[in-house]
Each structure stands twice: as structure tokens, then as C-alpha cells.
C-alpha positions in Angstrom: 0.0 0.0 0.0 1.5 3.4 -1.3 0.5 6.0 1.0 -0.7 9.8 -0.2 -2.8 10.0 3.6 -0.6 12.7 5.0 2.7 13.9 5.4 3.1 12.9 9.2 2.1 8.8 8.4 6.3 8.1 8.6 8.3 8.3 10.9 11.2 11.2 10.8 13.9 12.2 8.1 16.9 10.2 7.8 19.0 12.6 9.0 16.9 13.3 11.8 17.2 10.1 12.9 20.9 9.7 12.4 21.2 13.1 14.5 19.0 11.4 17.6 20.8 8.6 17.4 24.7 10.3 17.3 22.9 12.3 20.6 21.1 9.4 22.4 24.0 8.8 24.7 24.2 12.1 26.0 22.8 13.5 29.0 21.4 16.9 29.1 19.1 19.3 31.2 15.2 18.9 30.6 12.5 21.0 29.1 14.2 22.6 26.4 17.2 24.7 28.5 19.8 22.4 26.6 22.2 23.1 24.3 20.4 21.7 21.4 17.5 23.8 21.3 19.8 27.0 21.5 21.5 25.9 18.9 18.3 25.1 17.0 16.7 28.6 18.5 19.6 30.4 16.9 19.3 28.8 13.7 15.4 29.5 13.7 16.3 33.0 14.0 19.4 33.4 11.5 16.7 31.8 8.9 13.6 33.7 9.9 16.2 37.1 9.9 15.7 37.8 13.1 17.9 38.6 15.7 19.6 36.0 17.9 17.8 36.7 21.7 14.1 36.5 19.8 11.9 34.3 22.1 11.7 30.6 20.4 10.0 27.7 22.4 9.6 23.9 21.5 6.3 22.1 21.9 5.3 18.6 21.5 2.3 18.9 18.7 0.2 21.4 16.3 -3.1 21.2 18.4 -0.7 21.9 22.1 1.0 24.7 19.9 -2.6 26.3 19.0 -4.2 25.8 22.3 -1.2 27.0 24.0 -0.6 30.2 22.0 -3.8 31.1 21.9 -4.5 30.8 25.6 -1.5 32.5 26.9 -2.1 35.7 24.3 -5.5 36.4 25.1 -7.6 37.5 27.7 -9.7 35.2 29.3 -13.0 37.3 27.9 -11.4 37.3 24.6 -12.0 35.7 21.5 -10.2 34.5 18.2 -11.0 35.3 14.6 -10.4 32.2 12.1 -12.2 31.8 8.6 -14.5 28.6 9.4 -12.7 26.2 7.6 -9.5 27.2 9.8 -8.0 24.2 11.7 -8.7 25.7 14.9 -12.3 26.4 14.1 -12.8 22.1 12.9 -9.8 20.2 13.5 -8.8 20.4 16.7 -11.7 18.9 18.5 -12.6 22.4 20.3 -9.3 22.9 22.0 -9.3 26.5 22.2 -13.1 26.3 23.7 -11.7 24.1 25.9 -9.2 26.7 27.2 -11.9 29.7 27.8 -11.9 30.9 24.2 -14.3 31.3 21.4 -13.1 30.6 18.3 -14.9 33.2 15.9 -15.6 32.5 12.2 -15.4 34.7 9.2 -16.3 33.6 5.8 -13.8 30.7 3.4 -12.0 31.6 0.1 -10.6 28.8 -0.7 -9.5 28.3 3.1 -8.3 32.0 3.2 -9.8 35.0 5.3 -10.4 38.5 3.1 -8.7 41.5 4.6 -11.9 43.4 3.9 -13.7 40.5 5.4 -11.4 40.8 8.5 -12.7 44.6 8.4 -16.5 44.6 8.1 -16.4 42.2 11.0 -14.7 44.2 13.2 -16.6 47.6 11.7 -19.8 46.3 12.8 -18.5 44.5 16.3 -17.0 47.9 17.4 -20.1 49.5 16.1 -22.4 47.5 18.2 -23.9 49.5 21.2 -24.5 45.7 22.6 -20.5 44.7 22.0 -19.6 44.8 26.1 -21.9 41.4 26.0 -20.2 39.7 23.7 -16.7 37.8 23.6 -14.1 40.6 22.5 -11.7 40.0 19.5 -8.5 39.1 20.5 -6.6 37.7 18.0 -6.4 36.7 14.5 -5.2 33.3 13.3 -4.4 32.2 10.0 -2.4 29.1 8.4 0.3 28.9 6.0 -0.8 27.1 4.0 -4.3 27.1 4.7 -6.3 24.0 5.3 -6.8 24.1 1.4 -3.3 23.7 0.3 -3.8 27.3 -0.6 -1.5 30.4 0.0 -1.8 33.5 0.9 -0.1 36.5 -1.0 2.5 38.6 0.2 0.0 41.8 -0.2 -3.1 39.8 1.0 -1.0 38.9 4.5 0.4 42.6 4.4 -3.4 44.0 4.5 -4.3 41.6 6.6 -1.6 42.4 8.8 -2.3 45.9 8.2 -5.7 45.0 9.6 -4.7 43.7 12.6 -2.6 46.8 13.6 -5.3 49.2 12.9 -7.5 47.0 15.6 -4.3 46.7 17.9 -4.6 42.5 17.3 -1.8 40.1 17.1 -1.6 38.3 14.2 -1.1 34.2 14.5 0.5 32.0 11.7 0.2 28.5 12.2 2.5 26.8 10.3 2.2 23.3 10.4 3.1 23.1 6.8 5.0 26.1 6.8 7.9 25.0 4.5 5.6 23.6 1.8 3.8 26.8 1.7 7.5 28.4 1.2 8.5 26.1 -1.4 5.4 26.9 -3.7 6.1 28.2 -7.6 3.8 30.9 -6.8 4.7 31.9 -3.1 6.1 35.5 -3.1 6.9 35.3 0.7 10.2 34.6 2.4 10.3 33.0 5.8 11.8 36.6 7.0 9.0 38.5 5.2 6.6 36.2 6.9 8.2 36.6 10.9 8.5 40.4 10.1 4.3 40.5 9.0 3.4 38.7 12.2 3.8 38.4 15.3 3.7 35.2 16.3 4.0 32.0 14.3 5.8 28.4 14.5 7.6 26.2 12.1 5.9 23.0 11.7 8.0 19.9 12.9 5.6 17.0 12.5 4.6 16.9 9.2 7.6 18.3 7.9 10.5 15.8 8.5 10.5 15.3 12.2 9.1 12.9 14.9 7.5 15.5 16.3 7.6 19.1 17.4 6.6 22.7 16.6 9.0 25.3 16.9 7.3 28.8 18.2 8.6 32.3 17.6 7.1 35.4 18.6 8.7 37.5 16.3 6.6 40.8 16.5 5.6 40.6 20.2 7.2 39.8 23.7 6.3 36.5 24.6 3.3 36.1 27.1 4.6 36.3 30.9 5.2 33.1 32.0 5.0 31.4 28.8 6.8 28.5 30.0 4.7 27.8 32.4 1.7 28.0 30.8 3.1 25.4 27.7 3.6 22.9 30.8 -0.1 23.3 32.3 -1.1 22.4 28.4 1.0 19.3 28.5 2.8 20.4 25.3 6.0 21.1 27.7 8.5 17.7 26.9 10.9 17.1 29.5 13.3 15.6 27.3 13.3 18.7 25.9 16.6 18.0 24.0 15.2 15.4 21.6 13.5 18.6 19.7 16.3 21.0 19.7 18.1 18.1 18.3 15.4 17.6 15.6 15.3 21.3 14.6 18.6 21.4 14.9 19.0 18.7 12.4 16.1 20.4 9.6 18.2 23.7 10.2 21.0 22.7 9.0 22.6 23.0 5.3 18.9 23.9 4.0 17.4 20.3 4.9 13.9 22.0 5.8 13.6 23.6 2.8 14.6 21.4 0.4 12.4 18.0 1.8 9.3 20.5 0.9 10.7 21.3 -2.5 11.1 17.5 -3.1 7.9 16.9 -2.1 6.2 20.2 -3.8 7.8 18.9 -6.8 6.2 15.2 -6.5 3.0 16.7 -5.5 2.8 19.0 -8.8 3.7 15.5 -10.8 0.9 13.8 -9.3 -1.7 16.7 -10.0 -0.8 16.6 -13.4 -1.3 12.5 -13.7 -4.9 13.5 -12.7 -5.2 16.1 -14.6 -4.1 14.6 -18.1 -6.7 11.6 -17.2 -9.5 14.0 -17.1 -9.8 14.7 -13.4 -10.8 17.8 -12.0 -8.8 19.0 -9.2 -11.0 20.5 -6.7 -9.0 23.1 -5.2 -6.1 24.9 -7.3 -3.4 24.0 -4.6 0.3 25.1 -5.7 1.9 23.4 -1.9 1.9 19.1 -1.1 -2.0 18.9 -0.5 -4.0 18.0 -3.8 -7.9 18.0 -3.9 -9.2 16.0 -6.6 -12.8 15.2 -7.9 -12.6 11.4 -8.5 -15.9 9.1 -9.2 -16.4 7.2 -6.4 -16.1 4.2 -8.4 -12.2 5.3 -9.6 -11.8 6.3 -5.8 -13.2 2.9 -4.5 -10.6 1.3 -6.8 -7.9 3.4 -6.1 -8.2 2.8 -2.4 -6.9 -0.9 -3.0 -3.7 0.4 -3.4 -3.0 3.5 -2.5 -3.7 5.2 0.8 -5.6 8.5 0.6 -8.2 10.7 2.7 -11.9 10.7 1.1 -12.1 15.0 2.2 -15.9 15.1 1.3 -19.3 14.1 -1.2 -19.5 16.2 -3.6 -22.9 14.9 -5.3 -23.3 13.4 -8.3 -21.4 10.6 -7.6 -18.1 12.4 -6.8 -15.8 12.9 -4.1 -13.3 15.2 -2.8 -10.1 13.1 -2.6 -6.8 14.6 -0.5 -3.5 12.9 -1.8 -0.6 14.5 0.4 3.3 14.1 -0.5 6.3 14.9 2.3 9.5 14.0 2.7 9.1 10.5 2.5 7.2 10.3 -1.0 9.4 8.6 -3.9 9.4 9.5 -7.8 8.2 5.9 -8.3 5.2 6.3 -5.7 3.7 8.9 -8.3 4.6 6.5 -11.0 2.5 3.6 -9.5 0.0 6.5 -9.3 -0.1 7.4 -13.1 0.3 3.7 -13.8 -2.9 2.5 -11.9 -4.9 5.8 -13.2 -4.0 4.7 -16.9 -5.5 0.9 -15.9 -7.9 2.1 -14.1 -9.4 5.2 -16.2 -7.9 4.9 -19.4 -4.3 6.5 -20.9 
């Protein structure tokens, strides 16, 4: 079975691994005050151009990250804006309600929030004579790339960003996929334009070459007081600390990060076009490593006996929305077997 699922179904990079295992034998102080993570802190920040004391923390998971960020920026009367496809707002099982906070949802385009959306919202909210009831914005949180495999443009982050200042609201960048996003043909942001237009965001670990692991960085804000503290009472604080710093570490070094996501960027443009030139119709125009295609749900059915893939949503007439996700781990000859069972199973 050839596996498209997700780009966290492996384990870690090679290197990664050979890096944990050249460390295993050493013994080091806990919860991320070793050496390791301020080597991989400073490396974080000679990447993202910023400079070298900028707060970076290490946190088990994407969810912990979200929860934990979110939690420790905001009020507790305070809200969260997300668009309502965001992965706060579906797929994290309510984690930020569960911390005290409303997530609060503006409208979808193609998993990205408008700027003038952004505005009307908070136009009306602040012109509301009722607005003293109601949960106060707080935030805003966006991904990068969105949910969608989408991206957001250098000026549609600027106005957004823009946005947020007017309203005095720091702006969050989860980014779970962050170096796919980066690696994009049509991405006309840089990891240092990106840290200098927020002011908080993280570099996805997980599904981007490691075991585990987010790395956060609040780039355009002091970090929350007692920020440590609060990761540990959202049990995204590790105590083996080290093994992240080691991980990031590892990805930070000779451009390793960014070029597993071109690799799998690349492989994931090859396998939209084997859909494509079989007639498919891809269901979102993603340029990162997710693809949403329209299959039958016969071809989908069939394809499912060899390949493993997420069935995203019905579409109706006898179509669904199909996710096929590359990462590091994806071969040249995975995509093959891809283009080879499409031409069997719909026709060269």
C-alpha cells in the first residue's frame, strides 16, 4: 500500500534520525534549556532574519501549539477570529473552547480569510452599542498554508496584517506546513517577510521531516509572561526537551527543511498533473503538497486498493473530494504507480 494519507504517516527524516541517534548517549538538562534547542533557537532566528535573543519555544504537537498560543495571548473574555474552515475552528476537536476561548468565524475563500472581510467584522463589532456582551476579539489566526493547500499572497498577508494593527490585534501564523507553503512556484513570501508581518508563528516539525515538534517564535511581540509555564499546564512542555532541539537542529542545517518541501512540492505538482491529463478535476487549485481532486467514487473505490488516501468530502453526483498529500518521505516511483494504476484504471 503506497500511502498519499498525510505527510506525518512516517516516521522522521533520515538525518533526523541519524542526528537522535549520534545524541542518544548524552545527557542533558530537561524541558528545552539544553544546548540543542539553543543551537536550533539560533538557527530558527538566523533563517527567519531575526535577531539572535528572539523568544523561540519547542512544543510537543500542532493542536498543544494552538491551544497554547492562543491561551496565553489572550484575555480570558477574549475571543479568536479564524475563517470557518481554519483548523482551529474544525480540527482540533474544540481545544481552544476548551481553554476559555471562542473561536470566531469569518467567511472561506478557498480556506483564506479576506482583509476586507477581516474589516466589516470588526466595523460592525465595534459599532455594536450591545458589543460589552459579547466575547471581544483578540486575535487573528491564519495558516500557511491554509487548510486548502492554498496560500496566501505577500499583499493579502500585508493588508491583513495591516488590519490587525489598525484593531491593535496580534496576528497568528500556524504553520504546520510552513515550508511547503514556502517552497510553492507561486509563493512571493520569504520566511523573513513572513516573521517580520506577524507576530507570532511556528515552524511546523511534525509533518515536515521530524518525529515531532513545533518550533514557536514570537517575532513581533514579547512573549506572554510566563509562557513556559503556561506550555507545561497544556502538557505540550517535553521534558526531554533536547530530543526537539536536536530535531530542529538537524532540519536547520545546510537547508534540509527547505529542500524535503521542494522534493515533495515537486512530486505533488507531478501527481496533479497525472490527474489532470486523465480527465480529473482538481478540486481546489493548490500550488503546496496537499491536492484535492474530484474522483468518481467508483475510480476512488478502486484506487483505495492500493494507495492510501483521505476521502475529504461528497461532492454529489457521484463524486468525491479526494486529498493525496506528499512529504519527505514520497518517492518518484510512488507517483509512477499513481499514473500507472490511473492509466488501468481510467484509461491512458
Amino acid at each position: 500500500m503506497i500511502s498519499f494519507e498525510s505527510d506525518y504517516d512516517n516516521g522522521c527524516h533520515p538525518v533526523v534520525m541519524q542526528r537522535l541517534l549520534q545524541t542518544n548517549d548524552e545527557r542533558s538538562t530537561g524541558y528545552g534549556l539544553d544546548q540543542h534547542c539553543a543551537t536550533a533557537s539560533a538557527k530558527i532566528c538566523q533563517a527567519c532574519g531575526l535577531p539572535t535573543d528572539t523568544p523561540v519555544f519547542f512544543l510537543t504537537g500542532g493542536t498543544q501549539t494552538n491551544a497554547t498560543v492562543i491561551d496565553a495571548v489572550l484575555e480570558r473574555y477574549q475571543g479568536v477570529l479564524a475563517v470557518d474552515s481554519g483548523h482551529v475552528a474544525v480540527h482540533e476537536a474544540g481545544a481552544i473552547e476548551a481553554s476559555g476561548h471562542k473561536v470566531i468565524t469569518l467567511p472561506s475563500h478557498d480556506g483564506k480569510m479576506s482583509a476586507h472581510d477581516l474589516q466589516l467584522w470588526l466595523e460592525a463589532f465595534y459599532a455594536d452599542p450591545t458589543a460589552p456582551h459579547m466575547v471581544q476579539p483578540g486575535m487573528v489566526y491564519l495558516t500557511f498554508p491554509t487548510e486548502m493547500g492554498t496560500l496566501y499572497s505577500h499583499d493579502e498577508l500585508r493588508q491583513i496584517g495591516d488590519m490587525c494593527h489598525r484593531y491593535h490585534l496580534p496576528l497568528y501564523i500556524d504553520g504546520a506546513r510552513l515550508p511547503y507553503g514556502l517552497a510553492a512556484a507561486s509563493c512571493d513570501i520569504t520566511l523573513p517577510r513572513l516573521a517580520a508581518m506577524c507576530d507570532v508563528f511556528y515552524l511546523g516539525g511534525t509533518k515536515c521531516g521530524a518525529l515531532l515538534g513545533e518550533a514557536v517564535v514570537f517575532s513581533g511581540m514579547p512573549a506572554p509572561g510566563h509562557f513556559f509555564t503556561t506550555v507545561k499546564q497544556h502538557g505540550a512542555l517535553l521534558a526531554k526537551g533536547r530530543l526537539l532541539g536536536v530535531q530542529f537542529d538537524a532540519l536547520l542545517t545546510d537547508g534540509l527543511y527547505f529542500s524535503i518541501a521542494r522534493q515533495a512540492v515537486s512530486l505533488a505538482m507531478r501527481l496533479r498533473d497525472a490527474f489532470v491529463s486523465h480527465g480529473c478535476r482538481m478540486a481546489v487549485d493548490s500550488p503546496t503538497n496537499q491536492q484535492f481532486v474530484a474522483l468518481p467514487v467508483e475510480v476512488a473505490r478502486q484506487l483505495a486498493q492500493e494507495f492510501a488516501f483521505e476521502v475529504w468530502n461528497s461532492m454529489g453526483n457521484g463524486q468525491v473530494c479526494c486529498r493525496f498529500v506528499t512529504s519527505w518521505a514520497t518517492q518518484s516511483t510512488d507517483v509512477d504507480a499513481l499514473q500507472a494504476a490511473l492509466d488501468r484504471i481510467i484509461g491512458a
